[in-house]
C-alpha positions in Angstrom: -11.2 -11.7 7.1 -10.9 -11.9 10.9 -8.3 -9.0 10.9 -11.4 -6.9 9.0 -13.4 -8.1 11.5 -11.6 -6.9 14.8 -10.8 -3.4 12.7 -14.9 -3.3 12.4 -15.9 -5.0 15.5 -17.3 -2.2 17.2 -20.3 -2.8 14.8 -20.6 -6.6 14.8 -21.2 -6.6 18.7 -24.5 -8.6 19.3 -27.4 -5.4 19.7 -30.9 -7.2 20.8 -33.4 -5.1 18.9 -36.1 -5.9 21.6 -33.9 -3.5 24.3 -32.9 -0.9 21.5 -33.3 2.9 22.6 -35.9 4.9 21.8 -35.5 6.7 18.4 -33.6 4.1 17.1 -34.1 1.9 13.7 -37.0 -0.1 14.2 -36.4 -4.2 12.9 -39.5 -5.6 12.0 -37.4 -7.6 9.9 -34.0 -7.3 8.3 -35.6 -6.8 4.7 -37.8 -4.2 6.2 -35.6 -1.9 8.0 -37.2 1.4 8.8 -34.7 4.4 9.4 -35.9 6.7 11.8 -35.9 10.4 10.3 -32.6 11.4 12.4 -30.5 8.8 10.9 -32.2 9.9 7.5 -31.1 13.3 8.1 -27.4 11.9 9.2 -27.0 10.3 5.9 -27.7 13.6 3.9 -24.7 14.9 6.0 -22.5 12.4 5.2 -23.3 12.3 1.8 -23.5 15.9 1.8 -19.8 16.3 3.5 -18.4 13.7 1.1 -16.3 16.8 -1.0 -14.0 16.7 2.3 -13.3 13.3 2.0 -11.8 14.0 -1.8 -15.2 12.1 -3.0 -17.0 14.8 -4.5 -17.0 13.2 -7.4 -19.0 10.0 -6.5 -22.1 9.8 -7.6 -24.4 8.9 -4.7 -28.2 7.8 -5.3 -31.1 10.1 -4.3 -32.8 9.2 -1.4 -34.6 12.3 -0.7 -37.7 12.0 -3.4 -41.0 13.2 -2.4 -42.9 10.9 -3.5 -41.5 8.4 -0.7 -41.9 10.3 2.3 -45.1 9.1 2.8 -43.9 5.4 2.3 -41.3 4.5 5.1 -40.1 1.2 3.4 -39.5 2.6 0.4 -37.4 5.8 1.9 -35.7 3.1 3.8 -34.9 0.8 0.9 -33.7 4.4 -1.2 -31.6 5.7 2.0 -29.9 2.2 2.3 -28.8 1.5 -1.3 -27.3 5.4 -1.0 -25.5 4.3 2.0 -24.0 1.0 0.4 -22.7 3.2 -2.0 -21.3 5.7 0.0 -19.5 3.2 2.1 -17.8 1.6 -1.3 -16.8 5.3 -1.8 -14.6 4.9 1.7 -13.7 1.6 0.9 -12.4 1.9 -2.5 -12.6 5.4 -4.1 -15.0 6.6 -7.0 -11.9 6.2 -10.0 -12.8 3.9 -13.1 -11.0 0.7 -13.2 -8.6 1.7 -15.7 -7.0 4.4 -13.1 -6.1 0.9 -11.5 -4.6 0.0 -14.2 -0.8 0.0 -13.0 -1.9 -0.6 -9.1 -1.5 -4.7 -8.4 -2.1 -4.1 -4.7 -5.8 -6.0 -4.6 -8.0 -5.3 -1.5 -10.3 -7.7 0.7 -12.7 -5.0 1.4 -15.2 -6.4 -1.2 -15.4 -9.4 1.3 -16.7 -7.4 3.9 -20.6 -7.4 5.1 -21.7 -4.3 4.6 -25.2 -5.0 5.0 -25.0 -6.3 8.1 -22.5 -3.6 9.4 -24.9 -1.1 8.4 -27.6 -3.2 10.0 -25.5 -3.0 13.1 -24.5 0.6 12.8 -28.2 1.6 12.5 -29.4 -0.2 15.4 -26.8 1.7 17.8 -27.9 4.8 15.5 -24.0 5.3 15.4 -23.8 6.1 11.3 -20.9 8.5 11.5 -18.6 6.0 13.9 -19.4 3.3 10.7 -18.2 5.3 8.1 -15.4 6.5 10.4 -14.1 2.5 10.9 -14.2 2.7 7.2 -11.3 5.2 6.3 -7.7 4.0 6.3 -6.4 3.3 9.1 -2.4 4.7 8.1 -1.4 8.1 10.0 -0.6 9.2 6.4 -4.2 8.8 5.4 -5.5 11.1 8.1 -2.8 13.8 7.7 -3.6 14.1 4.1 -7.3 14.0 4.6 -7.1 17.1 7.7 -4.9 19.1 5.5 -7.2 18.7 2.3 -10.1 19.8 4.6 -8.2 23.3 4.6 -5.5 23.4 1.7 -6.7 26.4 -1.2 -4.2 25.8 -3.4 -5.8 24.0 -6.3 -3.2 22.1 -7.4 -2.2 21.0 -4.3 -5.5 19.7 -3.2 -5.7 17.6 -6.5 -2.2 16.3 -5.4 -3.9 15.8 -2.0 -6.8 14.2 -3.4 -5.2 12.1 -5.8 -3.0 9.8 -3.2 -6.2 10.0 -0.5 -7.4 7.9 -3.6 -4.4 5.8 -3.6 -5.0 5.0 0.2 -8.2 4.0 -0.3 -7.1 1.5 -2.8 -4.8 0.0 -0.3 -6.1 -2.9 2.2 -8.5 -1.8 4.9 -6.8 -4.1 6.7 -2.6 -3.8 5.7 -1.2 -6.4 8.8 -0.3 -5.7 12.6 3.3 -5.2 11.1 4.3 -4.9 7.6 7.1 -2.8 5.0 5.7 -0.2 3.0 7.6 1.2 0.7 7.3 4.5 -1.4 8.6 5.0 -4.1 7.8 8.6 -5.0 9.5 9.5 -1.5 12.2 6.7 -2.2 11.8 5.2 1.5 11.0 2.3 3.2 9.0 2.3 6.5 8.5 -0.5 9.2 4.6 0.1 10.5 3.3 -1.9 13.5 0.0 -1.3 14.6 -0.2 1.4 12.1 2.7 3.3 14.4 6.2 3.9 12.5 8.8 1.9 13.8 11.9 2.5 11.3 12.5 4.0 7.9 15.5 3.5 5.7 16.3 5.4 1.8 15.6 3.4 -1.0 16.9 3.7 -4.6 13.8 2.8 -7.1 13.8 2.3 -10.8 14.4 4.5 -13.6 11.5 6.6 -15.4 12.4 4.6 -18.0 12.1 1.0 -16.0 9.9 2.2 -13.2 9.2 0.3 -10.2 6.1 -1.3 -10.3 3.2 -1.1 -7.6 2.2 -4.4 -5.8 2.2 -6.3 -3.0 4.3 -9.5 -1.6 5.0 -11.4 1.2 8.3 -11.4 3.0 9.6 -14.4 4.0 12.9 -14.4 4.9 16.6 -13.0 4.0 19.4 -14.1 1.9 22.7 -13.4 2.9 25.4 -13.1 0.8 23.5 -13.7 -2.3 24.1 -14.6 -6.0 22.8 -12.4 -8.6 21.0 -13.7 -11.3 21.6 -11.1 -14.2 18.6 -10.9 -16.5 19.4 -11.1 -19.9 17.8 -7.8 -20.9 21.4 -6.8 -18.5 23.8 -9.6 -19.9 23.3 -7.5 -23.2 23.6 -4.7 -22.4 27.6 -5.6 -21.9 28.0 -7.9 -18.9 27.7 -10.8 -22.0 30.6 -9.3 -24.4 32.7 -8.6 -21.0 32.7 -12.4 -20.7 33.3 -13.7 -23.9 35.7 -10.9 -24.5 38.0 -10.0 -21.9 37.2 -13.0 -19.1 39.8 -12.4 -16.9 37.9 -9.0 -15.8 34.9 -10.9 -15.7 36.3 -13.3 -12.6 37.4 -9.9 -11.3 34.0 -9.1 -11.1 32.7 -12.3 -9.5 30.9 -12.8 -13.4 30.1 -16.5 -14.2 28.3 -18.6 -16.8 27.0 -21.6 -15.6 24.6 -24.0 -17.1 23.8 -21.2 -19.6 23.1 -18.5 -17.0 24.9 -15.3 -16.4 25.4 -15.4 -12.7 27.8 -12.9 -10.4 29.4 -14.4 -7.0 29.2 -13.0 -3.4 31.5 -10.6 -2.4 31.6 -6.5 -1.8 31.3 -6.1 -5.9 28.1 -8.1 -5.9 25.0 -5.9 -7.4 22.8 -6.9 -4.8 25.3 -6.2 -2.2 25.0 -8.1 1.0 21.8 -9.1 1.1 18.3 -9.2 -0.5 14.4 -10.0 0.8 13.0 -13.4 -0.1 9.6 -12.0 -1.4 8.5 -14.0 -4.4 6.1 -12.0 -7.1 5.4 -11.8 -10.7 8.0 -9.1 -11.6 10.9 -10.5 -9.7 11.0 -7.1 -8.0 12.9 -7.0 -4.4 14.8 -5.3 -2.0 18.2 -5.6 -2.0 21.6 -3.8 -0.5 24.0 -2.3 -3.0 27.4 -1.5 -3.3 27.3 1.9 -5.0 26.4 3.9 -1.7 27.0 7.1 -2.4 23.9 7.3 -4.7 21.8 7.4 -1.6 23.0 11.0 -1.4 21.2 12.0 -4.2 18.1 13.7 -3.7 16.0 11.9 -6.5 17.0 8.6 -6.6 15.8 6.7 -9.6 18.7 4.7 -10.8 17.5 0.9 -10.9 16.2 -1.5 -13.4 12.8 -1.5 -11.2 14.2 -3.5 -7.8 14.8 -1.7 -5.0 18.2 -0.9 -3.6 17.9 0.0 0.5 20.5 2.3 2.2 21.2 0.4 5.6 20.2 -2.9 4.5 21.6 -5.0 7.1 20.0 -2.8 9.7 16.9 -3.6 8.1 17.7 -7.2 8.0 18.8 -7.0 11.7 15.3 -5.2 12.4 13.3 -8.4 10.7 15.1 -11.2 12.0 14.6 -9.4 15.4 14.2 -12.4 17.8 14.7 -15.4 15.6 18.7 -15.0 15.0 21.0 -12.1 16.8 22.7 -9.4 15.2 26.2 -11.4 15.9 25.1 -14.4 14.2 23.9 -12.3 10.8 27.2 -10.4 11.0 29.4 -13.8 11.5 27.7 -15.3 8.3 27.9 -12.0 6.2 31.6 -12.6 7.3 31.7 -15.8 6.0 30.5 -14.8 2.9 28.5 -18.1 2.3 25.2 -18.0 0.9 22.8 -18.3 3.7 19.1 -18.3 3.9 17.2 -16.9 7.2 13.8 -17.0 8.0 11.6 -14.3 9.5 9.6 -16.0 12.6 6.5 -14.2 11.2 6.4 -13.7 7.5 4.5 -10.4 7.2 3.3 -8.2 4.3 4.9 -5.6 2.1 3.6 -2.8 -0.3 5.3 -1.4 -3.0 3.2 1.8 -3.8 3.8 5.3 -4.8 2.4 8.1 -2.8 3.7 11.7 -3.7 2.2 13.0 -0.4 2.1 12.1 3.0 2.3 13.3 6.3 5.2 14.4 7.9 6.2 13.9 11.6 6.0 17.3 12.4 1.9 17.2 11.4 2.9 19.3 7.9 2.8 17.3 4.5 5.6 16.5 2.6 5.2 17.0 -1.2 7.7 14.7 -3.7 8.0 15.1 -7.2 5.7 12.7 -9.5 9.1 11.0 -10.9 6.6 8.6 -12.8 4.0 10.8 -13.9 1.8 9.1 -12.0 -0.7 11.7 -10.8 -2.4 12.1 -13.6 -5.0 9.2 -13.5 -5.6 9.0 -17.4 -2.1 8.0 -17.7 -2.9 4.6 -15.4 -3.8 2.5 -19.1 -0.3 3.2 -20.7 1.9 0.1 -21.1 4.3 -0.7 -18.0 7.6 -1.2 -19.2 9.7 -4.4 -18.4 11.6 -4.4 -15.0 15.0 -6.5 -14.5 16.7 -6.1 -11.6 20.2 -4.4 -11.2 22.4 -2.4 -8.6 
């Protein structure tokens, strides 16, 4: 809640309504708030420019009715209930809960004051710089929102519209450094202070075992790892390769032990050299692989649902950045031990699926919806299971 806070602190500064400038809001009390007829006016504007946000569809309450004019409490009371719920349409988007269906990314922004921020906001009469601290703070967000402001193509601007959605269902408030990875654009980026820092390919789950959206923390790095095979993959031949021809089973690092189908270290291993220790409910994580050349495929949906990362011991080297060298990771992936790192800060990841987003050169990048995703009445369909496999 304190990271909300600093994002929003430019409105939770102490403002002493005895020395507030004239044509302010005047507090007789905070459960009589009367908004001055400027800030009346600003709100229609906001609520009026609301279609260039992607919220046209919101429905916003009228605050506007004659019959109040002549009763400044009431107006008041009218024009802060629309502004509550214009500020949830920032926050969290105007979709019914079942277009959230397959999104398990939850959001602290209910947690956040929003009474007293617009409390604060109309004392320094500042209404557009509140809703302005409410939009998402990713670069993405904004290049998607300019572009939609001027795009005429009306597919494209649903496409727009659709992930400006998806942004809003993200955290206000994602970490001062975390992993986000999309899988419509099959990357994973490094963002600190909302600024890029590194990207790296990714290879994400097959339409018919899609990745899933969520969100996790990373804790550390396993080195040389062991791969549990899930027994949706033992049967699907790993099993039959052990009971049946064993000797290429130990080829392939393939062991039983205490009932489980296991595979050993080594360069055959499905998770390759390494893998992210980032516990969640569908034993989804990010791994290296062995089968590089898939990485130069364009679409790259060939997984059981985990995530296989082109230059994964970069991205290792990147994390453990300042806790162990680059010398030390490569003399235990040497070793070919099994070895657990730690990160000296564990920090957030995301697991989402945006099929546009800005582009470095200010343009936006358009990916195919691999999942069929776009379509929001699609979000109450079943998820498929995900096991994990190179």
């Amino acid at each position: 809640m304190r990271i909300l806070i600093a994002i929003l602190g430019g409105f939770l500064l102490s403002t002493s309504a005895a020395a507030q400038p004239e044509g302010q809001a005047d507090f007789r009390t905070e459960s009589h708030l009367i908004w001055t007829e400027a800030q009346i006016q600003q709100l229609q504007q906001l609520v009026d420019a609301r279609a260039s946000e992607g919220l046209e569809n919101c429905s916003i309450s009228d605050f506007s009715q004659p019959n109040s004019a002549s009763d400044p409490y009431r107006r008041s009371r009218l024009a802060s209930v629309a502004a509550d719920e214009l500020m949830r349409a920032y926050l969290e988007g105007c979709s019914p809960a079942s277009a959230r269906a397959k999104w398990h990314i939850s959001s602290d922004d209910r947690y956040i004051d929003t009474q007293q921020l617009l409390l604060k906001a109309l004392v320094r009469n500042d209404l557009t710089g509140y809703f302005d601290a409410l939009r998402p703070r990713n670069p993405h967000y904004q290049a998607l929102r300019a572009a939609y402001r001027t795009e005429t193509d009306a597919e494209k601007r649903a496409t727009l519209a659709v992930n400006m959605e998806r942004w809003r269902w993200m955290r206000l408030a994602m970490g001062v450094k975390y992993l986000l990875v999309n899988a419509a654009s099959f990357e994973v980026t490094l963002w600190e202070d909302d600024t890029k820092i590194k990207s790296w390919p990714v290879i994400v789950g097959k339409t018919k075992s899609p990745t899933p959206i969520f969100e996790a923390t990373v804790s550390g790095v396993v080195l040389n790892p062991w791969w549990e095979i899930p027994t949706s993959i033992v049967a699907e031949g790993i099993g039959s390769m052990v009971r049946n021809n064993p000797a290429a089973a130990r080829r392939k690092g393939y062991v039983v032990q205490n009932g489980r189908y296991r595979q050993r270290p080594g360069p055959g291993n499905a998770l390759g050299q390494m893998k992210l220790v980032m516990p969640n409910p569908y034993s989804v994580y990010l791994h290296d692989t062995p089968n590089k050349n898939l990485f130069a495929e364009t679409v790259r949906t060939f997984s059981h649902g985990c995530i296989r990362v082109g230059g994964a011991i970069d991205l290792d080297k990147t994390l453990l950045e300042g806790s162990v060298t680059a010398e030390q990771i490569d003399e235990i992936l040497a070793s070919r031990k099994t070895t657990k790192l730690s990160l000296s800060k564990p920090i957030p990841i995301y697991v989402a699926y945006f099929t546009a987003e800005g582009a470095d050169d200010g343009t936006i990048r358009y990916y195919p919806d691999v999942y069929k995703r776009d379509h929001l009445e699609l979000a109450q369909q079943d998820e498929p299971r995900t096991d994990c496999a190179a």
